[in-house]
N, C-alpha and C positions, 0 to 999 in steps of 0.2 A: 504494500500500500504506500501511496506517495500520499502524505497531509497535503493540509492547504498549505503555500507559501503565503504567509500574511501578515504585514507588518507589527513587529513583536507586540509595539502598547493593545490592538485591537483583540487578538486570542488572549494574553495575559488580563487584560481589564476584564474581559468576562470570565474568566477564570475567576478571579479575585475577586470580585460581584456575582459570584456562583447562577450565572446567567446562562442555562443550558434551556434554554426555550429555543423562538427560533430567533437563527444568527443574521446579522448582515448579508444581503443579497447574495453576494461573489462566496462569502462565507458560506452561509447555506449550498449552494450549489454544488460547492466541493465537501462539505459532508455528506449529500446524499452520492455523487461520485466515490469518493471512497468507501461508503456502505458498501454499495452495490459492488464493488470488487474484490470487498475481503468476505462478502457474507455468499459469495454466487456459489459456492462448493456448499457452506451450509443448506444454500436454497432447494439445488439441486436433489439431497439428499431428504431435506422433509418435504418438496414436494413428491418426491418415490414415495415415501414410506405412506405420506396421506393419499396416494392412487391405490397403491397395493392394500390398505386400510377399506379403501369405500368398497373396492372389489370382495375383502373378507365378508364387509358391513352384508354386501349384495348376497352375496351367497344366504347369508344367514337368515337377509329377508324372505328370500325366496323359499327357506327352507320351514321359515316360523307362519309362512305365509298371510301377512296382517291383513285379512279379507277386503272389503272394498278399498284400504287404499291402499294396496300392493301398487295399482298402477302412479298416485300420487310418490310414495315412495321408493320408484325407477326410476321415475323424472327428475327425481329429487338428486339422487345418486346419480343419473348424468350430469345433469348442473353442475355439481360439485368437482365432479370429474373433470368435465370439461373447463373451469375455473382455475384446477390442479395444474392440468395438463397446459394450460396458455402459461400458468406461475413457473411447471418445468420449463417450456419453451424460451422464457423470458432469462429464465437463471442460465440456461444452457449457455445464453449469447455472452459472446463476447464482450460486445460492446451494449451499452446500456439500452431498453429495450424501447420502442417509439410507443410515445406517448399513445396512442391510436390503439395499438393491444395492449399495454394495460387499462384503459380505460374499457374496453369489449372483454377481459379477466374480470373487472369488476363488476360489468353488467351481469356475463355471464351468472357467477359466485352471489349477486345483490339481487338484480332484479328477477331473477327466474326464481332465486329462495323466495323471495316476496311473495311474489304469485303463487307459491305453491304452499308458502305458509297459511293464505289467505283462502288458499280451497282446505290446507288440512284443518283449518281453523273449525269446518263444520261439523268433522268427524268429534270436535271435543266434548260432544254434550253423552257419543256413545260410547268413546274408550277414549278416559283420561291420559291413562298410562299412555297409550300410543299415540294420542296426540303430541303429549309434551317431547315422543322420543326425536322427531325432526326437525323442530326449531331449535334442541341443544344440538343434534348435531351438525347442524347449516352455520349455528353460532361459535362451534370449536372450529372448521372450516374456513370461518368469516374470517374469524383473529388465526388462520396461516396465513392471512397476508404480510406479514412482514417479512415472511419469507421469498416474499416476492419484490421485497425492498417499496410496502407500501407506505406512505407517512401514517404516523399513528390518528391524524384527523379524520382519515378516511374508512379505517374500521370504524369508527367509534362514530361517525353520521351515518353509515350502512346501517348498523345494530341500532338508530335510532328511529329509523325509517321501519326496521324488521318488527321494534317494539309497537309501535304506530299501529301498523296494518294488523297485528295480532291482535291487539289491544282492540281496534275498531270491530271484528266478528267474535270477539270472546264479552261483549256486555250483558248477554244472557249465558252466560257456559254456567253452570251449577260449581265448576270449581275452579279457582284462580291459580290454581298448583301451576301448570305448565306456563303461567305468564312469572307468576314469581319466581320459578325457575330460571326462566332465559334472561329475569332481569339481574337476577344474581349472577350469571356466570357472564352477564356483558361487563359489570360494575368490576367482579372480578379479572378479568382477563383485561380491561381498559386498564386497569391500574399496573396491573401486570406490563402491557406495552407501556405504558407511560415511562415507568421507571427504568425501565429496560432503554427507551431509547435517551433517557437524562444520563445515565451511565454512559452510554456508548457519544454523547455527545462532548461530556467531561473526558474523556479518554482522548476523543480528537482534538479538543483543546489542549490539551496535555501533550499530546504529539506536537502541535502546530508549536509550542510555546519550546518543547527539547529540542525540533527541528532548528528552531533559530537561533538555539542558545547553540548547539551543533557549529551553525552556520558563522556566529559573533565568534567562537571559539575561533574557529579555523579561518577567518579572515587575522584577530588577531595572531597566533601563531604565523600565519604569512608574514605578519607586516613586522615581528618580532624577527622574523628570521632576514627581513627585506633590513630591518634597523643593523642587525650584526653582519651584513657580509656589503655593508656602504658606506663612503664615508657619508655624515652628515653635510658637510657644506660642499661639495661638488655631485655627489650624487652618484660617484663612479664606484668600484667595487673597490674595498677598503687589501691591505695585504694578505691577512688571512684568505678572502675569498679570492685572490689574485690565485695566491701558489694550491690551494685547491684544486681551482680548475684547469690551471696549467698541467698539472699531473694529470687531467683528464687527454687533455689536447695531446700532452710528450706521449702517453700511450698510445695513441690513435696514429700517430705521426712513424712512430715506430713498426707500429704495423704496415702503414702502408708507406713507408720508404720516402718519406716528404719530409722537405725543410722546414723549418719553426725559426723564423725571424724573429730575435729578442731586442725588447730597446730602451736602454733606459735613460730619462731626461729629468734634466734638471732646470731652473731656471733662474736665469742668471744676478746674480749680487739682489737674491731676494730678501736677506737680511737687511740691507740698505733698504729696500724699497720701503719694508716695514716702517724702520726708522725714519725716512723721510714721510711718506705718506700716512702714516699710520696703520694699523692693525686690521680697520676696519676696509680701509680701500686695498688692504692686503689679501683678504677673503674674497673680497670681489675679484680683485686680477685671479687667484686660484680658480673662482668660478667662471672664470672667461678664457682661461687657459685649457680648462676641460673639456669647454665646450667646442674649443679648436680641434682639439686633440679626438673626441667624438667625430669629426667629418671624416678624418681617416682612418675608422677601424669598422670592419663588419659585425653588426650587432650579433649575426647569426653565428659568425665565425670566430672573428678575433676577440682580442683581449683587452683591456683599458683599465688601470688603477690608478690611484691614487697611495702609492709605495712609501710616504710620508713625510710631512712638512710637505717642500715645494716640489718635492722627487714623484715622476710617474712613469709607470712602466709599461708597454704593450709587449703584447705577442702577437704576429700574422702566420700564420699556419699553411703552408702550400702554397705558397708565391713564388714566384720565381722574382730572379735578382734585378731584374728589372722593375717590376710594379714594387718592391719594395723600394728601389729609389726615387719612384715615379713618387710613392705616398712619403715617403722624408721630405721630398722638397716643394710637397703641396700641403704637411705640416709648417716648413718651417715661413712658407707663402702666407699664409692664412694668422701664426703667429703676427709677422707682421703689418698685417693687417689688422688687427686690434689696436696696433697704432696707444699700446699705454704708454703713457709720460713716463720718462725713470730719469731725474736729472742728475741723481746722486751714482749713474753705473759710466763703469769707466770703459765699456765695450762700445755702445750706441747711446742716444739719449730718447731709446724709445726699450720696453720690453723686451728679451729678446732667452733664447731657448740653445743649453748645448743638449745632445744626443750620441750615445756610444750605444751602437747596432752589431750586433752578432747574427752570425747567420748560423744556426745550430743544424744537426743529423742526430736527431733521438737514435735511429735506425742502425748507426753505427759508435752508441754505447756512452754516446756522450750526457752527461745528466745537467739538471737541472743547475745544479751548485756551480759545475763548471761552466756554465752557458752564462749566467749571473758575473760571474767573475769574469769574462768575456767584454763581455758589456759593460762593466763598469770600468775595467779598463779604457775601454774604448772611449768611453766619457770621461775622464781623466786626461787621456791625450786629446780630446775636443778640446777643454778647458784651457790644458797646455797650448793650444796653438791659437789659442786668442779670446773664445768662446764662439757664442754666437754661429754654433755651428754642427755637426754632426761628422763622426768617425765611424768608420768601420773597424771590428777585429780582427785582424788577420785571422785564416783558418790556423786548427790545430794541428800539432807539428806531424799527428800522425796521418792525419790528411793531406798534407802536405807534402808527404814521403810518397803518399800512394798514388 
């Protein structure tokens, strides 16, 4: 069974205002959908057992033979049957049944018991006993409609109609037995649905209100795990979540025999900029740096962190040595194009970015540590040669041999 999805204060409020009558429109709708999905094996199963039941009933009539109204009492036992059998049809389907047959199950089940109430009504002045025996059992029949997922309103104005028309040919009967009968087992059996479906509707409220607490769980949990593997003011995946997924990528890279471009940047005399600009226009360049740094990496593919302080690292996975210098110098383009002030750096007097790039082979043994170390190099000899710039590391010496 799927609940209703519904925003949490509307199930919880009636929850808490023990308000199991009927719900809001959309509400309602989707209680009687879920009824009818969890109860259709239930249905199936009482309406067999009350077919196979009238059929016992039949036999026995046939057998006890209740003189003139044998024939009222076969009519009677088709109707019912036939009411049964539209309730199996109804439970059988899949999908919820059209309004059109249940409403021709109810006539069937209401109006033909009516009429046949109102003819056995005459026989009650000759045999009490057997008059009263078909209006109780057309009234335990009636109340199987929920088994056909009907609302509890609708037994309960059938049986008021049933009492009606009894009532109206029973004001001369000599005995009121068979009327007080069938009022007691409506009174009883209404209370019986009544409460029956106050339960099952505090249940769905009770699902709708865990479904969302469910639902508030697990958007938190996401947003707790989005908090730990980001930084907070760029937005990009913090260290930890870096060398995570890197480990994912060197594996994969390894398997299938592809290069992994390591890169790591730093940006330049950003302690000054602090000091001149302040702290606060210092998070913003970080936030505007990242955001350069974003144009060239594949959201689906590569890598982007924020490695700490002013330091950030990517990884491109399967490029060849060309597109990786194509994206170095469409990063270090776009740098400067941010165009920040820096009047306190003694390279440019505008922002500006070195970078030490390694070009790794998981495939041929090389890890992570060493690839790192590569790269940092290589941004060391950036720095060495003026900044403002980007290095490669030479291959390793045993590739180099090869």
């Amino acid at each position: 069974m799927r609940p209703y999805s519904s925003p949490p204060s509307i199930a919880r409020r009636l929850l808490s205002e023990r308000v199991f009558g009927i719900f809001p429109e959309s509400l309602e709708a989707a209680f009687w959908q879920a009824r009818h999905s969890a109860d259709r094996r239930t249905a199936q199963i009482v309406s067999s057992l009350g077919i196979v039941g009238l059929l016992a009933f039949g036999l026995l009539d046939v057998r006890a033979s209740i003189g003139p109204m044998i024939m009222t009492v076969i009519l009677l036992r088709t109707a019912l049957g036939a009411g049964m059998g539209m309730a199996l049809m109804m439970a059988s389907n899949r999908t919820e049944a059209p309004r059109v047959l249940r409403a021709l199950g109810l006539m069937l089940i209401g109006g033909t018991g009516a009429l046949l109430c109102m003819e056995n009504a005459v026989f009650w002045s000759q045999d009490v006993a057997a008059a009263g025996y078909s209006p109780l059992v057309l009234t335990v029949a009636l109340y199987s409609a929920p088994a056909a997922h009907l609302r509890h309103i609708l037994p309960v104005a059938m049986s008021i109609v049933l009492l009606q028309a009894i009532a109206l040919f029973s004001f001369d009967s000599p005995s009121y037995y068979p009327l007080l009968s069938l009022v007691f087992v409506n009174i009883l059996l209404s209370v019986l649905i009544y409460h029956s479906e106050r339960i099952e509707r505090r249940a769905f409220l009770q699902r709708c209100v865990l479904q969302e607490e469910r639902k508030s769980l697990a958007r938190m949990a996401k947003e707790y795990q989005r908090l730990a593997e980001h930084d907070a003011l760029t937005g990009l995946f913090n260290r930890r979540a870096f060398y995570s997924r890197l480990e994912n990528i060197w594996s994969e890279a390894s398997i299938r025999g592809a290069p992994v471009a390591l890169m790591v940047v730093d940006i330049d005399h950003f302690k000054k900029y602090n000091d001149t600009y302040g702290h606060q226009q210092g998070d913003f360049a970080l936030q505007q740096v990242s955001r350069a740094l974003c144009a060239v990496v594949r959201p689906e593919h590569d890598l982007l962190a924020r490695h700490g302080g002013e330091e950030f690292v990517l990884a491109w996975p399967g490029l060849s040595d060309e597109d990786v210098a194509r994206r170095t110098r469409e990063m270090m383009r776009r740098i400067r194009m941010l165009n920040l002030e820096h009047r306190a750096s003694t390279t440019a007097p505008y922002l500006t970015l070195s970078g030490g790039l390694a070009i790794c082979h998981p495939d041929e043994g090389e890890t992570i540590e060493i690839a790192f170390c590569r790269a940092d190099e290589a941004l060391y000899a950036a720095k060495d040669a003026g900044r403002n710039r980007t290095r490669w590391a030479p291959a390793p010496a045993a590739r180099q041999a090869g």
